[in-house]
C-alpha positions as CSV (number, residue, x, y, z in Angstrom):
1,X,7.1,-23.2,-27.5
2,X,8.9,-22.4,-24.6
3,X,9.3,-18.6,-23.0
4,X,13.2,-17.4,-23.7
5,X,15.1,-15.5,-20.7
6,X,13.9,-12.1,-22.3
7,X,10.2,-13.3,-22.1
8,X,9.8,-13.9,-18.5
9,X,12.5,-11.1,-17.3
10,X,10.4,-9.4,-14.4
11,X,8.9,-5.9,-14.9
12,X,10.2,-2.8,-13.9
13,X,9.8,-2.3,-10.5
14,X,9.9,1.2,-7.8
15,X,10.8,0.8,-4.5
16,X,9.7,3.9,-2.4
17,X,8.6,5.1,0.7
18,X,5.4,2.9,1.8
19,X,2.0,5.2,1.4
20,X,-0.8,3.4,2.8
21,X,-3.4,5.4,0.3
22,X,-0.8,4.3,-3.1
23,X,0.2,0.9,-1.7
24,X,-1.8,-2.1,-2.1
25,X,-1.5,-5.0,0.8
26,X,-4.5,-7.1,0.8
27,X,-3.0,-9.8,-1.7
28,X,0.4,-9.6,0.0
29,X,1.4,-12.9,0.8
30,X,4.9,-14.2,1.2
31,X,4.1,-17.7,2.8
32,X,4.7,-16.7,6.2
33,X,1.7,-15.3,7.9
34,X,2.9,-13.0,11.1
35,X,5.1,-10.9,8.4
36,X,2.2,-10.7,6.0
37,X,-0.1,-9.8,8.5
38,X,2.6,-7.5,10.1
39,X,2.3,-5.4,6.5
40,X,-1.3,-6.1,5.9
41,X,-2.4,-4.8,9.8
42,X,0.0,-3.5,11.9
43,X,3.1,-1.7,9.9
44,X,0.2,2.0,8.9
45,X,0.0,2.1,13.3
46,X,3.8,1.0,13.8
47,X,4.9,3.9,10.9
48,X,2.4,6.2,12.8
49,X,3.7,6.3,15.9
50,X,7.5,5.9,15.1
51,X,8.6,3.1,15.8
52,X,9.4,1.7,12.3
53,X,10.0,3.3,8.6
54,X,9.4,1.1,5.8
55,X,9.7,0.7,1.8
56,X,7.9,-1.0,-0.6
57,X,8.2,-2.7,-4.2
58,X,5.5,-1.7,-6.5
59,X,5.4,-2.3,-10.8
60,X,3.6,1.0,-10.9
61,X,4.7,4.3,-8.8
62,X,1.9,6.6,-9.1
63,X,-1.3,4.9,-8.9
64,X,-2.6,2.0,-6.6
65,X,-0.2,-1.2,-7.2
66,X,-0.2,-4.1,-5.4
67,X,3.1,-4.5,-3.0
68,X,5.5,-7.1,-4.4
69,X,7.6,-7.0,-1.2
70,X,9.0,-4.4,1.4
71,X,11.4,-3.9,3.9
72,X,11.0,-2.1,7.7
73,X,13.9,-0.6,9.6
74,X,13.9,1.0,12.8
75,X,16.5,2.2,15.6
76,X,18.1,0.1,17.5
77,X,21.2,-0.3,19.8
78,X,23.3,-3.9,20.6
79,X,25.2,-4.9,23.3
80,X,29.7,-4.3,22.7
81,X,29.7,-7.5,24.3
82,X,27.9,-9.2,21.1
83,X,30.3,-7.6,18.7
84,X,33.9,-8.2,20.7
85,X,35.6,-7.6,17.4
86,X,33.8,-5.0,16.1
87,X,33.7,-2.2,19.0
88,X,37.3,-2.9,20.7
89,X,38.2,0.8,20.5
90,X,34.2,1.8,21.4
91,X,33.6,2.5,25.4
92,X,30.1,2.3,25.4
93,X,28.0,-0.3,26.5
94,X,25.3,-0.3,23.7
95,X,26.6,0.4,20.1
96,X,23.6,2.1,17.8
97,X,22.2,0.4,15.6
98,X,19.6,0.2,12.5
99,X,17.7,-2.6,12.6
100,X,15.8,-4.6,9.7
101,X,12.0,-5.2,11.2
102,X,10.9,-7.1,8.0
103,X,11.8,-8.3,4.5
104,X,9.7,-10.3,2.2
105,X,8.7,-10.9,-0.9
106,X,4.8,-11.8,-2.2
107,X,5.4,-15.1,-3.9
108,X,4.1,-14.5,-7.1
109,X,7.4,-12.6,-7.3
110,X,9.8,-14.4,-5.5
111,X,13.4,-16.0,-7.3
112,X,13.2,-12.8,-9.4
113,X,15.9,-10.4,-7.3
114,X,13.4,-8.3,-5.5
115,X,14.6,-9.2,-2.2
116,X,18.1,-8.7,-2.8
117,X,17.4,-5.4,-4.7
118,X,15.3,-4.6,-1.8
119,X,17.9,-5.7,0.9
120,X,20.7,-3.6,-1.4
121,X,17.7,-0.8,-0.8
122,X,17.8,-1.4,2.7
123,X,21.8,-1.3,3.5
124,X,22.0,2.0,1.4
125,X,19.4,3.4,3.7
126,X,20.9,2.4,6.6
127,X,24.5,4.4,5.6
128,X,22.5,7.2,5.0
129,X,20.5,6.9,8.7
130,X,24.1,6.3,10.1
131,X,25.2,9.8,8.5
132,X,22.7,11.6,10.4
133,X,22.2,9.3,13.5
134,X,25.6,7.8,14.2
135,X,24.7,4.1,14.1
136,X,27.6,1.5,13.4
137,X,26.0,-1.9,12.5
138,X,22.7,-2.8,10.7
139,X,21.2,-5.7,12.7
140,X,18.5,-8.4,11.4
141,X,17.1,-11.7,13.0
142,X,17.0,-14.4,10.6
143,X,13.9,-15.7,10.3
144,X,12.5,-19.1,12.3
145,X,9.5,-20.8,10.4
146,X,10.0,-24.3,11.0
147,X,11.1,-24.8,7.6
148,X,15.1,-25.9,7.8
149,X,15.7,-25.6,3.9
150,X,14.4,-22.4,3.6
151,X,16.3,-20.9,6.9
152,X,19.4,-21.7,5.3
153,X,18.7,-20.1,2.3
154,X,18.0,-17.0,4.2
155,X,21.1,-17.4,6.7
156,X,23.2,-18.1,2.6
157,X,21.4,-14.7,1.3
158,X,22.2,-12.6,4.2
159,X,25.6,-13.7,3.9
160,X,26.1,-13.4,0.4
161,X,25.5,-9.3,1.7
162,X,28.3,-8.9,3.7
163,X,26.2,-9.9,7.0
164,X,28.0,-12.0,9.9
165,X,26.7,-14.3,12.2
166,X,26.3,-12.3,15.8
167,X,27.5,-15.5,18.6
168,X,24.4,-14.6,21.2
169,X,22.9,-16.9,23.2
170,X,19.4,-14.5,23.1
171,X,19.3,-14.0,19.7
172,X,21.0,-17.1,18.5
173,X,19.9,-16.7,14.4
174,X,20.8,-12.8,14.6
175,X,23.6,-11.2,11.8
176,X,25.2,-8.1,11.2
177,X,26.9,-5.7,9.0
178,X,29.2,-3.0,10.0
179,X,28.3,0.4,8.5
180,X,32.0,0.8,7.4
181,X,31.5,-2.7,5.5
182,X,28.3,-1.3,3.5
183,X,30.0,2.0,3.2
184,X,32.7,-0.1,1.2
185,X,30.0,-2.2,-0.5
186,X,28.2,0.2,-2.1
C-alpha cells in the first residue's frame, strides 16, 4: 500500500547556531563535494577566526544529530556600480553587505523545504545583522557545478525569495536582495 502525504511529511526539524561538539558532519553530503567538504573541514577554523557565522538543520536539538543542511553568512561590501538602481541616493563607493557563504541540503533530505526554511532562516538573520551593522543588500553567488538543470533550479529558488540577478561581468551568476525588500517580506 502506498505511504499517504501525512506518512512521509518530514520530521520536525531545529535550525540553530552550528556547535561543532552537538553537530554531526561526517555523513553530510549534498552532492557537491567543495561545499560538503567546506562544512565537514574547514567551516569549525572559518567560524574560529571570524570570518563566517553559520546555522544548521538538525531533527534533534540537544544531543548529537546529524546535520541535514546549513547555511554560512559573513560581511561583505559590493560595488554602487553593481546595484545602479539600488544605491542612487547612496555616495559611497562600496554598499555593506551580508553575504551567504553556503547553503545546502544533505540529500537524504532534500525536496522536503529545508533549504527554503533555511534560506527564510538566513534573510531573517540578515535584517537583524543589518539592525546592528548597517548593511543594505544580502548577496549570494549562485552555484556553478556543471550541472545546467540543476543551476536553474537554484537561479528559479533564489528568485522565488525576492533575489535579483546582480548584471556583473566578475560575478556573472551573483543575486541580491535589498534589506528593505526582506524587511517587507518577512
Amino acid at each position: 500500500m502506498p505511504k499517504t502525504q501525512e506518512e512521509v511529511k518530514p520530521p520536525s526539524l531545529f535550525i540553530m547556531k552550528f556547535n561543532k561538539a552537538l553537530h554531526v558532519r561526517s555523513a553530510f553530503s549534498c552532492g557537491f563535494k567543495p561545499i560538503g567538504n567546506f562544512l565537514k573541514s574547514l567551516i569549525s577554523e572559518q567560524i574560529k577566526n571570524n570570518l563566517v557565522t553559520a546555522w544548521v538543520a538538525v531533527e534533534d536539538s540537544s544531543s548529537k544529530s546529524p546535520v541535514k543542511g546549513f547555511y554560512a553568512l559573513n560581511a561583505h561590501s559590493i560595488s554602487q556600480a553593481e546595484l545602479p538602481d539600488l544605491t542612487k541616493k547612496i555616495t559611497k563607493e562600496n554598499i555593506p553587505a551580508v553575504y551567504l557563504n553556503a547553503l545546502a541540503v544533505d540529500k537524504s533530505c532534500q525536496g522536503r523545504g529545508i533549504g527554503t526554511a533555511l534560506m527564510v532562516h538566513a534573510i531573517k538573520k540578515s535584517v537583524e545583522f543589518s539592525e546592528q551593522i548597517c548593511c543594505a543588500v544580502i548577496v549570494l553567488d549562485v552555484l556553478v557545478d556543471g550541472d545546467d538543470d540543476a543551476f536553474m533550479r537554484r537561479i528559479d529558488f533564489y528568485q522565488t525569495l525576492g533575489f535579483k540577478n546582480i548584471e556583473s561581468i566578475d560575478y556573472p551568476h551573483r543575486m541580491y536582495l535589498s534589506i528593505a525588500d526582506a524587511r517587507v517580506s518577512l
